[in-house]
N, C-alpha and C positions, 0 to 999 in steps of 0.2 A: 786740770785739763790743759790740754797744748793748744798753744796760740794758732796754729795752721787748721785745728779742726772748725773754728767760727769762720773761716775766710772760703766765700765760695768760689769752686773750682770754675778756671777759665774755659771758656765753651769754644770749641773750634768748628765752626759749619763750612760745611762742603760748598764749592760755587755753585751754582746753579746756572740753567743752560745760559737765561737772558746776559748772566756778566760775563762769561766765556765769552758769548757773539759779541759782547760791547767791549771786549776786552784790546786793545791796540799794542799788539807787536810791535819790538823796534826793528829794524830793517833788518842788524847783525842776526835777529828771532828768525825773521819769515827766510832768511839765506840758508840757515841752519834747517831750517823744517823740509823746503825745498832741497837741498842738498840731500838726505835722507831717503825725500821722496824718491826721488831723480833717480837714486841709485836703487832702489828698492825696484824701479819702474825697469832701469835697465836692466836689473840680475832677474826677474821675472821674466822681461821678454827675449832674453838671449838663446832660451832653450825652443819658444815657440816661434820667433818673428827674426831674429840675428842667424842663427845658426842653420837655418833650413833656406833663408834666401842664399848666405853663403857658399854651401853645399850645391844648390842650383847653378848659382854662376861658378860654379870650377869643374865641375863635374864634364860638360861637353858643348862645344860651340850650339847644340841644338836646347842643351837644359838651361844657357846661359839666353840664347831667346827668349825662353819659355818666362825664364824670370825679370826679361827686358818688358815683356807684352803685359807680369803681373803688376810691376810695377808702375807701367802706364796709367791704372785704374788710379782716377782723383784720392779715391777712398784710404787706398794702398800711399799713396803721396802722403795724405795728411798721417797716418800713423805715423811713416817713415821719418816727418816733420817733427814731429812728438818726441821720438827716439831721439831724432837729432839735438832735440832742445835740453832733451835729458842728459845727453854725453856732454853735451859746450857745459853747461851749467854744473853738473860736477864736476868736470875738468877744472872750470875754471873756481868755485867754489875749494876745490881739494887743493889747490896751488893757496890759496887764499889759510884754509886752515893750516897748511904748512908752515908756510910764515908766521901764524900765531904761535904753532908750536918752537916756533925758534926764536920766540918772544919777542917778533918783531912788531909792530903795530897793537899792544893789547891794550893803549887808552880807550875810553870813550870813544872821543872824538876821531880816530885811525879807522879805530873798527867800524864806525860806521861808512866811513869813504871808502872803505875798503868792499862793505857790503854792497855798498852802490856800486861800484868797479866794476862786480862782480856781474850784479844783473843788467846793468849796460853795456860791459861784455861780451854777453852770453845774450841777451836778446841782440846784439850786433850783427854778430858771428851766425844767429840762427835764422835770423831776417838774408842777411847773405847767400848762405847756403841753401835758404827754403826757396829764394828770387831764380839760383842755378838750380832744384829740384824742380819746380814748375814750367820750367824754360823761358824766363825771361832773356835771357841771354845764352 
């Protein structure tokens, strides 16, 4: 008999929910998830929520109203705020992956400042933008 038939085969078990939830992403993880997300969010909404407000405002000084007064609804703001968090964040996440593909930053320790960059970047930029969306100024 062969030596491999007495040795018992190693058992591979699947995670389970509790380790998935306890499980801790590293930063370069959750930029890459969010990245995905972000873009998955904006190619979804481009057909329902991008391209029909656009359509509005070129169409006539009266439908360019129509979609000043939709926009004024808080509700309509925070989507538009969403949207917005989705474009900064892959923009700046897609500039980010660039440069890894051009092998620039691919230690450890790059890619994690890099990730950080990334989402203080893009929450910057979206704090910014959402202060002129609301009329702070």
């Amino acid at each position: 008999m062969s030596d491999s038939a007495s040795k018992p085969r190693p058992q591979f078990r699947n995670l389970s929910i509790p380790q998935i939830l306890s499980y801790r992403l590293p930063l370069a993880g959750k930029s890459s998830i969010l990245h995905r997300a972000s873009g998955a969010l904006l190619f979804l909404c481009l057909p329902l929520v991008i391209l029909p407000l656009f359509a509005l405002s070129v169409t006539s000084p009266d439908s360019f109203a129509a979609m000043k007064a939709y926009t004024a609804n808080p509700a309509c703001k925070v989507v538009l705020l969403v949207l917005l968090w989705g474009y900064l964040h892959h923009f700046c996440a897609g500039i980010r992956y660039l440069t890894l593909d051009l092998h620039i930053g691919n230690d450890k320790i790059t890619a994690q400042k890099s990730a950080g960059i990334v989402f203080g970047v893009s929450l910057a930029l979206t704090i910014v933008f959402g202060l002129k969306l609301f009329g702070a100024w």
